[in-house]
PyMOL Python script that loads the backbone (N, CA, C, O; Angstrom):
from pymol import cmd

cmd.read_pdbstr("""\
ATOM      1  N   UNK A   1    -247.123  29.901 138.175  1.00  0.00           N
ATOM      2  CA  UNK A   1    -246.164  28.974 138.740  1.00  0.00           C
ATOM      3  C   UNK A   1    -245.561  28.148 137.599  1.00  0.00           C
ATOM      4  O   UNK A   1    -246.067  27.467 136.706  1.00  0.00           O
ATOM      5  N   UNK A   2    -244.240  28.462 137.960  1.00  0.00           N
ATOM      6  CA  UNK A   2    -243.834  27.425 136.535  1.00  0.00           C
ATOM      7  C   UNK A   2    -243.532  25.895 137.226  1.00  0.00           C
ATOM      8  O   UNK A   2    -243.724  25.473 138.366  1.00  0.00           O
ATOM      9  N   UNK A   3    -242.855  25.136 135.749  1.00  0.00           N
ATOM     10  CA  UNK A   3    -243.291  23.750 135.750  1.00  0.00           C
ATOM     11  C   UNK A   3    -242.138  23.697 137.233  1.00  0.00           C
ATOM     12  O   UNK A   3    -242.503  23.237 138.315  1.00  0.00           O
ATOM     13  N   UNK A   4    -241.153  24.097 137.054  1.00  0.00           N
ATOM     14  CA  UNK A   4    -240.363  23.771 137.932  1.00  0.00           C
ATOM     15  C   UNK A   4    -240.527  24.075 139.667  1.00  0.00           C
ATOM     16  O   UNK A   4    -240.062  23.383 140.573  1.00  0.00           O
ATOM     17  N   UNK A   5    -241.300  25.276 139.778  1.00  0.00           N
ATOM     18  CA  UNK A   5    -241.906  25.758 141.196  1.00  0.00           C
ATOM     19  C   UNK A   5    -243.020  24.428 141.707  1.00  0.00           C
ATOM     20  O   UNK A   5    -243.184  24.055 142.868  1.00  0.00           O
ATOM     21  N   UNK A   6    -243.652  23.910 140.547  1.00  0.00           N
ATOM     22  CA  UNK A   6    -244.746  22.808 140.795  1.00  0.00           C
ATOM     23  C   UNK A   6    -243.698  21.503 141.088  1.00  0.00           C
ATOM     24  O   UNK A   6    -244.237  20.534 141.622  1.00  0.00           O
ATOM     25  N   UNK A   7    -242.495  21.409 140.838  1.00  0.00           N
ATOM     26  CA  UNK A   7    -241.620  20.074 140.859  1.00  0.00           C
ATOM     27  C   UNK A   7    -240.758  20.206 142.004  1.00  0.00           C
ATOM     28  O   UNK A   7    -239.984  19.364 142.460  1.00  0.00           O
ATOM     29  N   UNK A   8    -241.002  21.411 142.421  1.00  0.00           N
ATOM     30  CA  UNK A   8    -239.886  21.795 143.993  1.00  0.00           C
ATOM     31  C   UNK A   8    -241.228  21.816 145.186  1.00  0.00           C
ATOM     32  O   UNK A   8    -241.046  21.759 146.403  1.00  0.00           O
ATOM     33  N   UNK A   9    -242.167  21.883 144.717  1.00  0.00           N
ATOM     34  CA  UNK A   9    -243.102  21.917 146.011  1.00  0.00           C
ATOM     35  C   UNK A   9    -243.777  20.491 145.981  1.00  0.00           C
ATOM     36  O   UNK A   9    -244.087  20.036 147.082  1.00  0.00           O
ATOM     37  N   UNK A  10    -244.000  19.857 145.056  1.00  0.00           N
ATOM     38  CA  UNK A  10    -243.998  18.458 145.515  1.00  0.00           C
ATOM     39  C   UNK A  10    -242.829  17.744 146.122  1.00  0.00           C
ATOM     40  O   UNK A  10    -242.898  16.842 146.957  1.00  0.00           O
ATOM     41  N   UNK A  11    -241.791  18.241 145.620  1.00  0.00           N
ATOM     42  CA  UNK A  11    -240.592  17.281 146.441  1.00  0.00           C
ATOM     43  C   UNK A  11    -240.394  17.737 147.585  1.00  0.00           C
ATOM     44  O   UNK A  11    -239.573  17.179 148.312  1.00  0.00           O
ATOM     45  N   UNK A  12    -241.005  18.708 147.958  1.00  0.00           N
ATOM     46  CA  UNK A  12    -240.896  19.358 149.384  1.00  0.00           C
ATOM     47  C   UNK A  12    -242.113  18.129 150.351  1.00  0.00           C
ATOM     48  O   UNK A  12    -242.060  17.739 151.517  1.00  0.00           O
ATOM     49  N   UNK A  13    -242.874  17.895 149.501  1.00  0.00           N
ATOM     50  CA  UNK A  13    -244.137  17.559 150.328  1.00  0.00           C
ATOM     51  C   UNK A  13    -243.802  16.208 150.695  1.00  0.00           C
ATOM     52  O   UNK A  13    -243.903  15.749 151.833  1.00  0.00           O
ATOM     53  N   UNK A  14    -243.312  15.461 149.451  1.00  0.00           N
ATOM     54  CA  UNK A  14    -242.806  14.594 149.591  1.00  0.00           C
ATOM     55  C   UNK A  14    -241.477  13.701 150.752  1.00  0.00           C
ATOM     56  O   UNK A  14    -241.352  12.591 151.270  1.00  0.00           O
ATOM     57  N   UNK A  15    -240.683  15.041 150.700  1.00  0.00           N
ATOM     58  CA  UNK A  15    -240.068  15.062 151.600  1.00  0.00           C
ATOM     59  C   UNK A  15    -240.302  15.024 153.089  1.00  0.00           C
ATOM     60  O   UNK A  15    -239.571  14.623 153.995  1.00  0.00           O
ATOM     61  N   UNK A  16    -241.598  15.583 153.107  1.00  0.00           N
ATOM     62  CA  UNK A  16    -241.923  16.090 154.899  1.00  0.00           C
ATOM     63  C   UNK A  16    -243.037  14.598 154.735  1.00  0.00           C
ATOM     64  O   UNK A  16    -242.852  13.920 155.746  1.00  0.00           O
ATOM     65  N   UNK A  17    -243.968  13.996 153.913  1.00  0.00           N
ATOM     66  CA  UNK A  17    -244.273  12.890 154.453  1.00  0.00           C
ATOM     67  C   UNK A  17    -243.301  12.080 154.637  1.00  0.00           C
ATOM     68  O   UNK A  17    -243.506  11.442 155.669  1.00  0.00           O
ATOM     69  N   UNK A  18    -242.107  11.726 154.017  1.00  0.00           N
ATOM     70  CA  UNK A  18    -241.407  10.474 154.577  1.00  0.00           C
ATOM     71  C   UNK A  18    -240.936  10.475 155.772  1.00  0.00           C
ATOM     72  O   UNK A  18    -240.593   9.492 156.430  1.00  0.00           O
ATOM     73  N   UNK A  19    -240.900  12.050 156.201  1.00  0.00           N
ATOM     74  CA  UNK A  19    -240.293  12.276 157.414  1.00  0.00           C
ATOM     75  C   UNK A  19    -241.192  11.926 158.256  1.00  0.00           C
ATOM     76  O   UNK A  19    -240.980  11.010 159.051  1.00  0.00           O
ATOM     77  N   UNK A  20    -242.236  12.538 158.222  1.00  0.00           N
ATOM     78  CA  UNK A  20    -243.406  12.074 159.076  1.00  0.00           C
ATOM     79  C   UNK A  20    -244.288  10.474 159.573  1.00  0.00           C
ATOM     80  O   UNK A  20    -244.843  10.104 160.608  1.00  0.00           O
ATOM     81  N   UNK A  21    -244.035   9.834 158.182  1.00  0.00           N
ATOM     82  CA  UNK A  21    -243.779   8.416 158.450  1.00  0.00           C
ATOM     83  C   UNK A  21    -242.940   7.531 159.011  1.00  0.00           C
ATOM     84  O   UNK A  21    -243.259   6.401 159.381  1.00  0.00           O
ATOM     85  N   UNK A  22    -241.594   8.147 159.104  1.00  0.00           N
ATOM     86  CA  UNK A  22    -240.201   7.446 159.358  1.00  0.00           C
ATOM     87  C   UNK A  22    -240.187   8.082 161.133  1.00  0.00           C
ATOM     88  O   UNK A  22    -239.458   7.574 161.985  1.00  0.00           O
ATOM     89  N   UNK A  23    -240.873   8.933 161.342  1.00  0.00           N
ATOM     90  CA  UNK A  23    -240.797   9.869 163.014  1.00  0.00           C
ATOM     91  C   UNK A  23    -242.032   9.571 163.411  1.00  0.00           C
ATOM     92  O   UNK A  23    -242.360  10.160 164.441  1.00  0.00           O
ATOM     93  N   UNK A  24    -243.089   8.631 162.802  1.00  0.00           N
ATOM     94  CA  UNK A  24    -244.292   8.267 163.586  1.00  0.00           C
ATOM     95  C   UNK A  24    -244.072   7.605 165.049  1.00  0.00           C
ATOM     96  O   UNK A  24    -243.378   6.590 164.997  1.00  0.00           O
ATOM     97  N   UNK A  25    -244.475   7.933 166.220  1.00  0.00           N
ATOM     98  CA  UNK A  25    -244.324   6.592 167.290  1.00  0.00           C
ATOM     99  C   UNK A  25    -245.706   6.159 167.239  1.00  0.00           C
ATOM    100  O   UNK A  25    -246.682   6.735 166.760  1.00  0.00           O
ATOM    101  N   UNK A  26    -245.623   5.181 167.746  1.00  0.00           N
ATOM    102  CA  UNK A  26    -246.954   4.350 168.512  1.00  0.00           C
ATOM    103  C   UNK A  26    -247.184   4.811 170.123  1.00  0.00           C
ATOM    104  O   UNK A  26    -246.597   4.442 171.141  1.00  0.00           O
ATOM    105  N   UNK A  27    -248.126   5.633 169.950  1.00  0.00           N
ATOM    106  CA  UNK A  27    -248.501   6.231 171.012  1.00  0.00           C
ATOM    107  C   UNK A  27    -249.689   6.256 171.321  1.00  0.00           C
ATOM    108  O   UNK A  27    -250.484   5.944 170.435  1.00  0.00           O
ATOM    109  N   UNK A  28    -250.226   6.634 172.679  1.00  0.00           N
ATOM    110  CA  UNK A  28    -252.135   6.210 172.670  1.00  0.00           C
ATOM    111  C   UNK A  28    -252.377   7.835 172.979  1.00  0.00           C
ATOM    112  O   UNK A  28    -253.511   8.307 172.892  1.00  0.00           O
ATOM    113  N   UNK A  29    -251.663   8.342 173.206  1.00  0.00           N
ATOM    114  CA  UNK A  29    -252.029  10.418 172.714  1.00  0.00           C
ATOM    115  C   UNK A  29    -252.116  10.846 172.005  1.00  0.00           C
ATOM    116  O   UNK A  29    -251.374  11.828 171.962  1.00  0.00           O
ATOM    117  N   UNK A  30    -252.900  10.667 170.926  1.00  0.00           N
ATOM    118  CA  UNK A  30    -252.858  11.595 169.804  1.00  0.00           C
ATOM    119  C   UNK A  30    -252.668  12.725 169.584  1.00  0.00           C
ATOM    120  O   UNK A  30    -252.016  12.957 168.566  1.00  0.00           O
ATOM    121  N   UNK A  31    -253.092  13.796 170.339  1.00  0.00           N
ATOM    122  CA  UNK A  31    -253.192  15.347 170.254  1.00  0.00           C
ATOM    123  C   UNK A  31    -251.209  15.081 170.326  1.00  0.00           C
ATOM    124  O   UNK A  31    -250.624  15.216 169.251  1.00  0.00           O
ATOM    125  N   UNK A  32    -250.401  14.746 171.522  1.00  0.00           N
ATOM    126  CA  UNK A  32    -249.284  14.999 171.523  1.00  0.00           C
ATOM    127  C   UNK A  32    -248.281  14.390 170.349  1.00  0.00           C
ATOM    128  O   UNK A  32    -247.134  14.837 170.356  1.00  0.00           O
ATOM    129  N   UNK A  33    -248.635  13.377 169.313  1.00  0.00           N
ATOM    130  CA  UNK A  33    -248.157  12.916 168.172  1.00  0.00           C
ATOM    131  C   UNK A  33    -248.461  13.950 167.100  1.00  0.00           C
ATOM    132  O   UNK A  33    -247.607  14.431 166.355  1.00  0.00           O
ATOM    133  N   UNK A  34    -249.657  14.226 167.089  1.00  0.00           N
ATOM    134  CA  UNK A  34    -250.210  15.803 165.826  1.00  0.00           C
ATOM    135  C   UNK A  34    -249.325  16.744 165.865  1.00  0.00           C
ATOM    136  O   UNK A  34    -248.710  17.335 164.978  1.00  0.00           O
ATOM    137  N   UNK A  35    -249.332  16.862 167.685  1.00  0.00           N
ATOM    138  CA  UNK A  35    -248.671  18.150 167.903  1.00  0.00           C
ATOM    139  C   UNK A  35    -246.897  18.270 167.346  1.00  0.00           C
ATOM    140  O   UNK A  35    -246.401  19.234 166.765  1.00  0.00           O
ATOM    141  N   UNK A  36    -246.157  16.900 167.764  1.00  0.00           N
ATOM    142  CA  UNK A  36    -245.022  17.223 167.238  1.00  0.00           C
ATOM    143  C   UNK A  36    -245.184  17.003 165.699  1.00  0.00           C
ATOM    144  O   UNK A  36    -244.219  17.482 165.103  1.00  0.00           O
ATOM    145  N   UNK A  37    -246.192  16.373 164.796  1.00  0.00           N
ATOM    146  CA  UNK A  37    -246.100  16.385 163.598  1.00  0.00           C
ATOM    147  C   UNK A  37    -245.964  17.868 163.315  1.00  0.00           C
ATOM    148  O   UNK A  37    -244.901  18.338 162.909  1.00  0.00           O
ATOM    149  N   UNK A  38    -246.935  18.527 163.508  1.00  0.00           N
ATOM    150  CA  UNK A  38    -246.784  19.930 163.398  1.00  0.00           C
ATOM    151  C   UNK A  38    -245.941  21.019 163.449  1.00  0.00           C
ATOM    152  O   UNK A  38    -245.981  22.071 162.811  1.00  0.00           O
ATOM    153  N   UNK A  39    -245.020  20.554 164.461  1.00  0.00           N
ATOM    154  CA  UNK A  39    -243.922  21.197 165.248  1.00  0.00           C
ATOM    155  C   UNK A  39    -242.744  20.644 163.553  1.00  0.00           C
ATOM    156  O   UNK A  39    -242.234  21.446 162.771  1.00  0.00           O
ATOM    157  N   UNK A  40    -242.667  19.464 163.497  1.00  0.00           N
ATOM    158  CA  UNK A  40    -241.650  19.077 162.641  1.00  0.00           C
ATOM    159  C   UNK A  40    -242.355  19.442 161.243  1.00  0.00           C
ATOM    160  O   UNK A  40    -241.457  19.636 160.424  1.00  0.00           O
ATOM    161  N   UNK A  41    -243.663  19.614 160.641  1.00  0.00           N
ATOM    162  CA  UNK A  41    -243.671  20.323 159.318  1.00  0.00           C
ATOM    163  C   UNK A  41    -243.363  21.810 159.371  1.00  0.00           C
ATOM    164  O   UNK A  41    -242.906  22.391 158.386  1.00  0.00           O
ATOM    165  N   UNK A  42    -243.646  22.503 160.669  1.00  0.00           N
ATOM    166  CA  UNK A  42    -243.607  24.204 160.517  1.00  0.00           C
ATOM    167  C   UNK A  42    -242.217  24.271 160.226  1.00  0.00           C
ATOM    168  O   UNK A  42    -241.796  25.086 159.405  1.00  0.00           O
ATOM    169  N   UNK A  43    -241.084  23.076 161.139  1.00  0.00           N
ATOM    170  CA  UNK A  43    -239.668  23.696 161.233  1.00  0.00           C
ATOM    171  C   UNK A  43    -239.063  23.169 160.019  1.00  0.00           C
ATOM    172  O   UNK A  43    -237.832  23.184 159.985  1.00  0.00           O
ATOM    173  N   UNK A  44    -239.814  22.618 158.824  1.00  0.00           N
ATOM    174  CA  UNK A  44    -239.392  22.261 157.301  1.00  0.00           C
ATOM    175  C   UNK A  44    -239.943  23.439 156.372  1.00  0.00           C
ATOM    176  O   UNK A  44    -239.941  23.431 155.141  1.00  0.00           O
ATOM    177  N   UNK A  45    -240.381  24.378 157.148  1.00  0.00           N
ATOM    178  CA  UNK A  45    -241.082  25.554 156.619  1.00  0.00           C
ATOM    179  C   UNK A  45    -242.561  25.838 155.792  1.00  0.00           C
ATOM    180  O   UNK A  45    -242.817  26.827 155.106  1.00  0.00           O
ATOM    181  N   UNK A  46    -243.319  24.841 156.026  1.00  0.00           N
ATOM    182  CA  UNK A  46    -244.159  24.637 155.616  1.00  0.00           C
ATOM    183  C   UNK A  46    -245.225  25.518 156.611  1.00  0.00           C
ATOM    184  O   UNK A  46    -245.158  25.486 157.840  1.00  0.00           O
ATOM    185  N   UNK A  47    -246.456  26.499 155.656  1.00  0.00           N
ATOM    186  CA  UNK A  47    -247.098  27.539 155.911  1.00  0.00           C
ATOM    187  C   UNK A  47    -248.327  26.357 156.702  1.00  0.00           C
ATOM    188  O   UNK A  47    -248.577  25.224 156.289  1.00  0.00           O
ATOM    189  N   UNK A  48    -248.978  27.084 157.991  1.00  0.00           N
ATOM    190  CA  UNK A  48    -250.586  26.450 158.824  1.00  0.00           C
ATOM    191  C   UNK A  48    -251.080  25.591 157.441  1.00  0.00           C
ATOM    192  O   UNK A  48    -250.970  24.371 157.570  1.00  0.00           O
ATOM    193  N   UNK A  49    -251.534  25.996 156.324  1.00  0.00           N
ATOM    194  CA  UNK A  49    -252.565  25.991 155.424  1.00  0.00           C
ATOM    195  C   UNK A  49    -252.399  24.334 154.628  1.00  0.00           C
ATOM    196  O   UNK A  49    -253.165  23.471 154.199  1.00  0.00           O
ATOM    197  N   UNK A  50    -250.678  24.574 154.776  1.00  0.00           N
ATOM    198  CA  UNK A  50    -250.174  23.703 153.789  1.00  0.00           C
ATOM    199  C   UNK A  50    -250.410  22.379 155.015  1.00  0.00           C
ATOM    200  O   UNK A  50    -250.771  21.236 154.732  1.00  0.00           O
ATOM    201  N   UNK A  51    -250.048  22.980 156.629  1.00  0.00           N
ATOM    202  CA  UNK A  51    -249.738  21.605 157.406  1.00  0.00           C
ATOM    203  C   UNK A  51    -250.812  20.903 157.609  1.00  0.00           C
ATOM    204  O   UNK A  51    -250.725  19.807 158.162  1.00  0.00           O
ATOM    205  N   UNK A  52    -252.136  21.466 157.153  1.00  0.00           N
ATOM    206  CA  UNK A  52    -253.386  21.617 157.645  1.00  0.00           C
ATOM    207  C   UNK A  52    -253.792  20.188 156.693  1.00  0.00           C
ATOM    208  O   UNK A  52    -254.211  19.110 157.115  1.00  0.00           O
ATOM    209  N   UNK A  53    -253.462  20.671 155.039  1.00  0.00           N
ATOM    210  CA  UNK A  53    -253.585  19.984 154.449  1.00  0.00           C
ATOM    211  C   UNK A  53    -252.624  18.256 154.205  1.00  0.00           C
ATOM    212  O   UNK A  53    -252.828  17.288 153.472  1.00  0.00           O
ATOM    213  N   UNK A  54    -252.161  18.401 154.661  1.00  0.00           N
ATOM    214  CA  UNK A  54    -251.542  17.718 155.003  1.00  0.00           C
ATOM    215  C   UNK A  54    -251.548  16.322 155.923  1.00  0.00           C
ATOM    216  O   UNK A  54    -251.172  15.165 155.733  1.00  0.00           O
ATOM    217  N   UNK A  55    -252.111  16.977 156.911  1.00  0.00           N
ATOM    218  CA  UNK A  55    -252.743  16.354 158.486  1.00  0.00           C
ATOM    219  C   UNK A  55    -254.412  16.169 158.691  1.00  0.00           C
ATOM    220  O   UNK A  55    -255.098  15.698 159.598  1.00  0.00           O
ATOM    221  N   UNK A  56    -254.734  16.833 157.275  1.00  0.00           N
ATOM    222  CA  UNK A  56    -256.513  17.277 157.678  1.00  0.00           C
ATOM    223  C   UNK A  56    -257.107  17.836 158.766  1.00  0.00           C
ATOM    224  O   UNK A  56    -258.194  17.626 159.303  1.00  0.00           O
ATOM    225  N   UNK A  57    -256.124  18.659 159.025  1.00  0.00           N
ATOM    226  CA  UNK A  57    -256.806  20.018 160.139  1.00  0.00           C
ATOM    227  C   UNK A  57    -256.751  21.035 159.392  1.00  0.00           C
ATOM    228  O   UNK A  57    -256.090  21.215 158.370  1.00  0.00           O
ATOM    229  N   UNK A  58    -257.890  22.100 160.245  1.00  0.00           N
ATOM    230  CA  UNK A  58    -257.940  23.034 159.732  1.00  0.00           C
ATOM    231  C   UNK A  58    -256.517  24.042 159.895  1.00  0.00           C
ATOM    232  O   UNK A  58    -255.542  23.932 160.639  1.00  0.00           O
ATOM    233  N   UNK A  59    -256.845  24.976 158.937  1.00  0.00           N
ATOM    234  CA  UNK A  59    -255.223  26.235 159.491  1.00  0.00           C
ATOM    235  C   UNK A  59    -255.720  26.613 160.249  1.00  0.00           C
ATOM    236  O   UNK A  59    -254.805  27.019 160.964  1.00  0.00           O
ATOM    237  N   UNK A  60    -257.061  26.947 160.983  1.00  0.00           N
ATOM    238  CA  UNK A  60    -256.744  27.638 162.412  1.00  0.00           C
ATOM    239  C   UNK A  60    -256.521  26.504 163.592  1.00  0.00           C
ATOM    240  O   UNK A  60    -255.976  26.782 164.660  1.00  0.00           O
ATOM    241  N   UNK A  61    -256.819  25.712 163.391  1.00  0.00           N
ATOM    242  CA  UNK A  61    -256.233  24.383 164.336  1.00  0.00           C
ATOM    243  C   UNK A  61    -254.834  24.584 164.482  1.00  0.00           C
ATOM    244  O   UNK A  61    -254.337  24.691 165.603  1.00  0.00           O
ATOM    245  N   UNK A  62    -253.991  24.661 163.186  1.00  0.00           N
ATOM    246  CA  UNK A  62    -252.504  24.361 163.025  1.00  0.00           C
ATOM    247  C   UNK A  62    -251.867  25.455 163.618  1.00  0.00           C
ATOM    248  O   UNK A  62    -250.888  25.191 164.316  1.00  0.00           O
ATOM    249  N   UNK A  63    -252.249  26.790 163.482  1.00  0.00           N
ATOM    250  CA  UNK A  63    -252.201  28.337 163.444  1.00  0.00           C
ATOM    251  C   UNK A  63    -252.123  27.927 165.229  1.00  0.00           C
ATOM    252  O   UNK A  63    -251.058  27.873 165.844  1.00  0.00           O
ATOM    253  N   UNK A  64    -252.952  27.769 165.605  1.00  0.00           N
ATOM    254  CA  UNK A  64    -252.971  27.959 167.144  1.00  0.00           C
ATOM    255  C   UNK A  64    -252.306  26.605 168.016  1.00  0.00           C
ATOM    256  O   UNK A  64    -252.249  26.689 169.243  1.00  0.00           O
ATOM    257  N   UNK A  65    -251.857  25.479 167.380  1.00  0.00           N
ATOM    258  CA  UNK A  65    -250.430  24.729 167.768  1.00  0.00           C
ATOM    259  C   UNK A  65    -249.580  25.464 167.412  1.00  0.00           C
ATOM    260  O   UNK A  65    -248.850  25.520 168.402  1.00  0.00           O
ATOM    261  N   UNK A  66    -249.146  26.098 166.649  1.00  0.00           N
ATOM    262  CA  UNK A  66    -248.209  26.429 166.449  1.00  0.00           C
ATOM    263  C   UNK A  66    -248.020  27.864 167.559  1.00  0.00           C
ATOM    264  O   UNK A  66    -246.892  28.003 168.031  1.00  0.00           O
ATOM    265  N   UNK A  67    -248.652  28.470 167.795  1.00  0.00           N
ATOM    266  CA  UNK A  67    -248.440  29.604 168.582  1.00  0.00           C
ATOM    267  C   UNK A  67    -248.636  28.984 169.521  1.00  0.00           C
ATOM    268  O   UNK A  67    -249.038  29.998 170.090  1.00  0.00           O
ATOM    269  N   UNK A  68    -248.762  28.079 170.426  1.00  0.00           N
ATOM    270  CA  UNK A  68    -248.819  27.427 171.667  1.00  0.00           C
ATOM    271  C   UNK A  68    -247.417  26.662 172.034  1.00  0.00           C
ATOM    272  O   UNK A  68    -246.961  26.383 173.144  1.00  0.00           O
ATOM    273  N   UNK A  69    -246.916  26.432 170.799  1.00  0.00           N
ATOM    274  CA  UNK A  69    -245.535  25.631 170.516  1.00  0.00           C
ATOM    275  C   UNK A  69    -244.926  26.768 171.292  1.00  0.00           C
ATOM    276  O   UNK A  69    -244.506  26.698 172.447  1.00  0.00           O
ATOM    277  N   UNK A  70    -244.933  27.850 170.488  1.00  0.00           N
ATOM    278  CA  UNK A  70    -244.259  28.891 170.029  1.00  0.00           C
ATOM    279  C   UNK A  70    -244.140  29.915 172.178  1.00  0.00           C
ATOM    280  O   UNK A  70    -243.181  30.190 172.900  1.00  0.00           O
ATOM    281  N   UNK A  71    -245.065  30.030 172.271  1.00  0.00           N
ATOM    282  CA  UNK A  71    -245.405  30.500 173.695  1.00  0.00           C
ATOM    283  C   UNK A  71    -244.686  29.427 174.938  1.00  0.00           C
ATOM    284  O   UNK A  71    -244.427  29.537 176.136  1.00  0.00           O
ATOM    285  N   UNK A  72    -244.583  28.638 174.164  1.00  0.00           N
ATOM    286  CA  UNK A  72    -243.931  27.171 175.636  1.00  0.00           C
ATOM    287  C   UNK A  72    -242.401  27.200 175.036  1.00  0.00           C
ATOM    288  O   UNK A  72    -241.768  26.537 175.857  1.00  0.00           O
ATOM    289  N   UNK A  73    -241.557  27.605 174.089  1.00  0.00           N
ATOM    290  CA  UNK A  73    -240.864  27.556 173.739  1.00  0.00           C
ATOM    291  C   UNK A  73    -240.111  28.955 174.105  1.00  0.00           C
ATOM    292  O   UNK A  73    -238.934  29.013 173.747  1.00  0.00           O
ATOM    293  N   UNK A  74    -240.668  30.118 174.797  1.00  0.00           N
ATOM    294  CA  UNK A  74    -240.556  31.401 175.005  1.00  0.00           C
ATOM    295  C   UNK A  74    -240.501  31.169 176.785  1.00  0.00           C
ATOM    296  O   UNK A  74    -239.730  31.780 177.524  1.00  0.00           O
ATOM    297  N   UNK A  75    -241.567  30.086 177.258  1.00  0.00           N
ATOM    298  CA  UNK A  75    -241.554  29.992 178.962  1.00  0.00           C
ATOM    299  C   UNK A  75    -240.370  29.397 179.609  1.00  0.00           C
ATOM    300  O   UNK A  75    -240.157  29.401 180.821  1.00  0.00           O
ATOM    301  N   UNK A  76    -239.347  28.698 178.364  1.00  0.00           N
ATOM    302  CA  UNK A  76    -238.479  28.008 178.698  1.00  0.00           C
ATOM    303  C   UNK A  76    -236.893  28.553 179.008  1.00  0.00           C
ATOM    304  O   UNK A  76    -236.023  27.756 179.360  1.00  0.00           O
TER     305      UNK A  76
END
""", "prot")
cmd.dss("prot")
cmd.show_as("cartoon", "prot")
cmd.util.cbc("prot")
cmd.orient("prot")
């Protein structure tokens, strides 16, 4: 990875926390606040592994919001 691939994926990361800070609500559901966190890092293109890290869930946690997203988004 060069220096510059390491300077585009932090500004990526960077990017999706401010977003995630600036789109926080105050809510007493947590699972449904994770869940759209999730929803809004996958659609910044960010891989389970990366959102995982991110949020401190595991990727199969993230892996299976996201295909649940993904399945309710198909019922519609």
């Amino acid at each position: 990875m060069t220096e510059k691939d390491i300077l585009l994926s932090i500004n990526k990361r960077l990017e999706v926390i401010v977003n995630l800070l600036l789109e926080r609500p105050i809510a007493d559901n947590e699972k449904m606040v994770l869940r759209g966190q999730i929803k809004k890092l996958h659609s910044l293109g960010l891989q389970p592994k990366a959102i995982g890290e991110i949020l401190g869930k595991t990727n199969t946690y993230v892996s299976k919001e996201i295909t649940g997203l993904k399945k309710g988004k198909m019922k519609k």
